[in-house]
N, C-alpha and C positions, 0 to 999 in steps of 0.2 A: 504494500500500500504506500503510495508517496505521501509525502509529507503535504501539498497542496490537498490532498483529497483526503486528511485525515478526519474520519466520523466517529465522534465519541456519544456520551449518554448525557442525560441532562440532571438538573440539580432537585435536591432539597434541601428544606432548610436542615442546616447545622444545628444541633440541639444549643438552647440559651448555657445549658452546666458544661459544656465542651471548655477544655481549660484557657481562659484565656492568657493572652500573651504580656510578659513582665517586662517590660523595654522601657529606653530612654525615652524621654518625648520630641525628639526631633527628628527629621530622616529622609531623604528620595534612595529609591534603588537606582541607582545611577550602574551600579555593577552588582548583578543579582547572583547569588552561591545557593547551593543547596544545603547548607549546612541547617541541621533539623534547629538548632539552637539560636540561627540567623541574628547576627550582630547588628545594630541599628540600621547599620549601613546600607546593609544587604534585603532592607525588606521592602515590601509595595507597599506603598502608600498610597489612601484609600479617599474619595472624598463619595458623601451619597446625597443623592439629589431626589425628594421627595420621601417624606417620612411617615407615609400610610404604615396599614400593618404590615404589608408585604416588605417595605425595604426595613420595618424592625426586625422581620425575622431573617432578612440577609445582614444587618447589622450583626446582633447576635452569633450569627455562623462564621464572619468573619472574625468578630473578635476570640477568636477561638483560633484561629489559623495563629502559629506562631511565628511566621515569617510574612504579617501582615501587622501594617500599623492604619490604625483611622485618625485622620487630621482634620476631616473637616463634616459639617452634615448642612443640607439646605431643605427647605420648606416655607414657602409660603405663610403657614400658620403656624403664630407664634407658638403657641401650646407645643406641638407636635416638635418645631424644632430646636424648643429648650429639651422637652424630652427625650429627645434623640443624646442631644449631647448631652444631660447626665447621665445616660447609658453609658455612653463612651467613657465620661470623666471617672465614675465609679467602677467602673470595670478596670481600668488602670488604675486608678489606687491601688487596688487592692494590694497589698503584700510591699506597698512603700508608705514608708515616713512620712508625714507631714500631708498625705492625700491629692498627690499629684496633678493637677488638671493640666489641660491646656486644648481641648477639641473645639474650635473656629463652627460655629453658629450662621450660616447666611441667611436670606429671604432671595437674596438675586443666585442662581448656579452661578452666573457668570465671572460672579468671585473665586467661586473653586477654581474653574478655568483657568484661571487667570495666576496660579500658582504654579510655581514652578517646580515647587517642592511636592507636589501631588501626580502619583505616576497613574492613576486608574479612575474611574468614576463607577459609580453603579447605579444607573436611572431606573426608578420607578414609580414615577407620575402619572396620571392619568392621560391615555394612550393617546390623545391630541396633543399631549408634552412630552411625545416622545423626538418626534425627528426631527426634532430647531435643537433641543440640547447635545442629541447625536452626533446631528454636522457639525455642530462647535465644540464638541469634544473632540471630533476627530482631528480638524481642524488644530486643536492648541496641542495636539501629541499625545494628547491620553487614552489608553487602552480603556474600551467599555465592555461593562455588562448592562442590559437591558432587558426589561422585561418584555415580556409579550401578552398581548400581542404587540409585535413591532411596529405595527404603522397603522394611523387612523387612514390612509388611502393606497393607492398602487402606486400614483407615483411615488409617494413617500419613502417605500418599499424600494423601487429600485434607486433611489437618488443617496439611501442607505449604503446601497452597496457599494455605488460609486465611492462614495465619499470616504469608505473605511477602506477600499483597495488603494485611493489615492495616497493616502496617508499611511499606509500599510500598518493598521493599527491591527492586536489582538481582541475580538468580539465573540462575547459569547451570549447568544440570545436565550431568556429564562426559560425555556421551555422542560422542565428538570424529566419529564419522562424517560428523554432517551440518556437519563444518569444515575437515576432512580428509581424507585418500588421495584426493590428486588431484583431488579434484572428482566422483569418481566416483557416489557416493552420490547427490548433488545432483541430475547431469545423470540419473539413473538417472530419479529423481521425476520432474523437467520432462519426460523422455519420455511416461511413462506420464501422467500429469495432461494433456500435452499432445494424449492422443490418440493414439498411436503404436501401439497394440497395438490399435486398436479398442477394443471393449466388454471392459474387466479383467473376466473372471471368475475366476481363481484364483490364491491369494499362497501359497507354501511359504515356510516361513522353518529355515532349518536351522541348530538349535542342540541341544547337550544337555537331558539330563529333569533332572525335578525334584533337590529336596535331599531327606536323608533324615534320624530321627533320630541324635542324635550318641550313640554306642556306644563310641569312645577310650578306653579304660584311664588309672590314675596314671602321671603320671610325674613325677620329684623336679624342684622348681617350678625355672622359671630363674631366677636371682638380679637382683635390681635390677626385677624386673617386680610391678609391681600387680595381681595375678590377679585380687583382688577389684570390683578397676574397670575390668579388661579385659572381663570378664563384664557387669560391669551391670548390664541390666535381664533378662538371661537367667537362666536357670535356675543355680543354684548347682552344679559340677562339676569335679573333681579335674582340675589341668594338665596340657596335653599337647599337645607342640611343634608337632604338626600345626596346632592355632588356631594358637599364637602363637609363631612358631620364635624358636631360640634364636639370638642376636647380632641382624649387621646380613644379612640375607637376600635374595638374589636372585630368587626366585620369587614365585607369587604363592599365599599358603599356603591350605590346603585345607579351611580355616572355611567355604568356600564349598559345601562338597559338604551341611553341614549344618541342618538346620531351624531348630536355637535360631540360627542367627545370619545365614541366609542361603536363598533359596530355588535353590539348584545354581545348574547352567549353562543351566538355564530362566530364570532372573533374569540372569543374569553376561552372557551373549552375548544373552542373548534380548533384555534392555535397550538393546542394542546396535543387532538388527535386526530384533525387532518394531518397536523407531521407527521406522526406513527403511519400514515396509510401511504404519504410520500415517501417515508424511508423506508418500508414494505415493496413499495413500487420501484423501488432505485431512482427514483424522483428527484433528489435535491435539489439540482441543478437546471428544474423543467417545472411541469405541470399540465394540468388538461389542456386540450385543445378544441373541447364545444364544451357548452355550458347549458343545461334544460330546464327551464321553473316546469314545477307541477303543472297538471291541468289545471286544478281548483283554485282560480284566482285568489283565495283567501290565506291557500294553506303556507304553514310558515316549516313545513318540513319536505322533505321531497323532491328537491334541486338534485340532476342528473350531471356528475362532469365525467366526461370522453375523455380517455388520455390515448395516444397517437396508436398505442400498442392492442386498443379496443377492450380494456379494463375499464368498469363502469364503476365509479366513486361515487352512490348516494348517499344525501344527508339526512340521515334517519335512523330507525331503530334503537337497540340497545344501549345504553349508554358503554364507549368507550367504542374498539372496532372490531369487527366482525369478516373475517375474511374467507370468502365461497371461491372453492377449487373444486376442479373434476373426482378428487380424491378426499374430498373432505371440510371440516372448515377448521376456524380457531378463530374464539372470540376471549380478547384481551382489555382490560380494564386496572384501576388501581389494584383492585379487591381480586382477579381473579387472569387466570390465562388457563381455559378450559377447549377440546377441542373433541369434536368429531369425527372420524374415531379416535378413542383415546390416545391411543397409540401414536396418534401425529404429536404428541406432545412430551408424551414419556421416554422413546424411544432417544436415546442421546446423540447429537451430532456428530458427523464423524471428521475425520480432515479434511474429507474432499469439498464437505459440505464451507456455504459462507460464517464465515463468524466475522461480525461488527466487533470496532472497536468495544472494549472493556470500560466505561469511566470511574473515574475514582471519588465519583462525583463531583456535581455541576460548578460550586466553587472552587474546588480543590485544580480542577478541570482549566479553568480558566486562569488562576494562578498558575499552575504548568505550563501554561502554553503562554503566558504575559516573559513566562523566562525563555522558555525555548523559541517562541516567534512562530509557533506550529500554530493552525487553525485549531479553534476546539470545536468539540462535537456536536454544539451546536451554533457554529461560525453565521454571523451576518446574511446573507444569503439564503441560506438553510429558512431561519427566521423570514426571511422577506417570501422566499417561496409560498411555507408553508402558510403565511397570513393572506399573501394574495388570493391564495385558493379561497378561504376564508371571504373575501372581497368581492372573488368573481360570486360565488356564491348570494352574497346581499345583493348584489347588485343587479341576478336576476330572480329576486325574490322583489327587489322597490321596484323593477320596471317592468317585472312580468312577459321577456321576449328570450328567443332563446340568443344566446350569443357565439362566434366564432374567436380563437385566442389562440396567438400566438407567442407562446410563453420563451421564445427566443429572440424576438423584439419587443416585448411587453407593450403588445398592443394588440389592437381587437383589429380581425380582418373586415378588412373592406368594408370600414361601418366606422364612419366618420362621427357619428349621436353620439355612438355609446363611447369613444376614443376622448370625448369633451368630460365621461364620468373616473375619469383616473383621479381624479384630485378635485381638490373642494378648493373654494375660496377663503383669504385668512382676513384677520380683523388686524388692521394698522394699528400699532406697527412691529407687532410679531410674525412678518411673514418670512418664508424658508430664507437662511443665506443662501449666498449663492456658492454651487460645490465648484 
């Protein structure tokens, strides 16, 4: 396997009790060693952008890594980004004298940016804040993690890629399946790639429908939050705790069900395991090529996508994916990799057969590869693929036609309408730099 085309698995969170790391407070990896013990000098430095619960619990994972330091954290809302950094401040104390602080607090990323001392970022904002802090990350030299889904549009998606091959930065998109629960995912792919079903003819992938417009009502604004820069590049719209709840929040809030900032749980899970059905397919690097809404104008499940090889990927059923061969199936999810006949699943791999890469998990993954310069297992790309599928999908579910795609120009054949729905228009004066 080359190192350009290295596919690994993706992340979870790192437990909070994982030990965290006892270091100086200063530091860039400017010359990165493997040493388990990693002297100040030697470690990545970390800054994270957007402090929902999802980048707590990549905070957490990180401060456990002992060849990682965190310098800085950004949020929006003030609540959220002092809590962030006493996570950090208290976690290094711990086991020095006098209770050491010193973790840098923003409202703007652009300050992280702007360090020089900071060798990596890790964005996870709400997915219309994903790809202006991307390109300006890549941009200033630092290696990103990002969550997914990667992009609130297509263009988004490809202008991602562009922008991290320019820069030749290390990118690993959160999608933690293919690094995590057990292995399940992984072995799911090496089955089916290796043959195990026969001839694949049909992927169900089961997740929720699209997003819709946002309808929300006022409500009197939280205190200490930046509405104006929570928003951004979206359309301008009276507060309301469902985006962006009030305090420090346990869930994961429902910006998601909405179009200015999210395409639902067509994007949210579908990023999830449309990937699994592209890395199943040998897909990375591609994607369908027709796209079919349901007959039933109404229905929000049931989008047919064609890929070149005549493998049909609908969006439906089960939750997690389900994969139908001449010889069988296997249906794979968090909780389960169960298959028909049993025996496709019991029976162990052999040499001959594929084996995917191993990961060591999805941060651990990405540290690896921020030293060696390898792609990680789930590199940029990967991410943009797997979400545009996700994209083509809404997009013939809002316009109800079938569509033609050619997923090695990233553009719709001979259909000029649908070529104007790559990308949405942004609110002045948050729109994309230019790559």
């Amino acid at each position: 396997m080359t190192t350009k085309h290295l596919r690994l698995t993706r992340r979870q969170f790192v437990r909070t009790s994982a030990a965290a790391a006892s270091a100086p407070w200063i530091v860039s990896a400017a010359a990165l060693g493997q040493d388990k013990k990693s002297p100040a000098s030697e470690r990545i430095t970390l800054g994270f952008i957007g402090m929902g619960i999802m980048n707590r619990g990549h905070l957490a994972g990180f401060l456990g890594q002992k060849d990682v330091q965190v310098l800085a954290v950004c949020d929006v809302d003030t609540t959220r980004r002092e809590h962030a950094k006493k996570m950090v401040d208290d976690r290094y104390a711990k086991g020095r004298k006098g209770g050491a602080t010193g973790c840098a607090a923003y409202n703007d990323y652009r300050d992280i940016l702007k360090r020089n001392d900071i060798d990596a970022v890790v964005i996870s904002t709400p997915d219309h804040w994903h790809a202006i802090p991307v390109i300006e990350a890549a941009q200033a030299k630092k290696d990103i993690y990002c969550e997914k889904p990667l992009s609130l549009t297509i263009h988004e998606a490809k202008l991602m890629i562009d922008v991290v091959r320019k820069h030749e930065r290390v990118f690993q998109t959160g999608s933690q399946q293919r690094s995590e629960f057990g292995g399940k995912f992984r072995l799911a792919c090496e089955l089916v790639r290796s043959g195990r079903l026969g001839k694949l003819k049909q992927v169900t992938v089961g997740v929720g429908g699209p997003s819709k417009p946002c309808d929300l009502p006022e409500e009197k604004l939280e205190p200490g939050l930046d509405w104006d820069r929570w928003l951004g590049p979206a359309p301008k719209r009276p507060y309301h705790s469902v985006l962006s709840p009030r305090g420090i929040h346990n869930h994961f809030p429902a910006w998601r069900a909405y179009r200015e900032y999210s395409g639902g749980q067509m994007t949210d899970m579908g990023a999830h395991h449309f990937d699994i059905a592209q890395w199943a397919l040998d897909m990375d690097e591609s994607g369908p090529v027709e796209i079919i809404p349901p007959e039933n104008p109404r229905a929000e499940s049931g989008v047919k996508f064609i890929y070149a090889n005549g493998v049909e990927v609908i969006h439906g059923g089960p939750s997690g994916c389900v994969f139908i061969g001449s010889e069988g199936e296997i249906h794979v999810d968090r909780d389960r990799l169960v298959s028909k006949p049993e025996s496709i699943v019991k029976e162990p791999l052999g040499d001959r057969d594929v084996h995917l890469f191993k990961s060591p998990g999805h941060h651990r993954n990405w540290l690896d590869c921020i030293r060696s310069r390898k792609r990680p297992i789930c590199d940029v790309e990967i991410g943009a693929r797997s979400v545009t599928v996700c994209h083509l999908g809404n997009l013939a579910y809002w316009h109800r036609r079938k569509l033609r795609w050619d997923p090695g120009k990233w553009q719709f054949v001979d259909d000029r309408a649908a070529n104007t729905w790559l990308d949405v228009a942004r609110r002045k004066p948050f729109e994309l730099p230019k790559v």
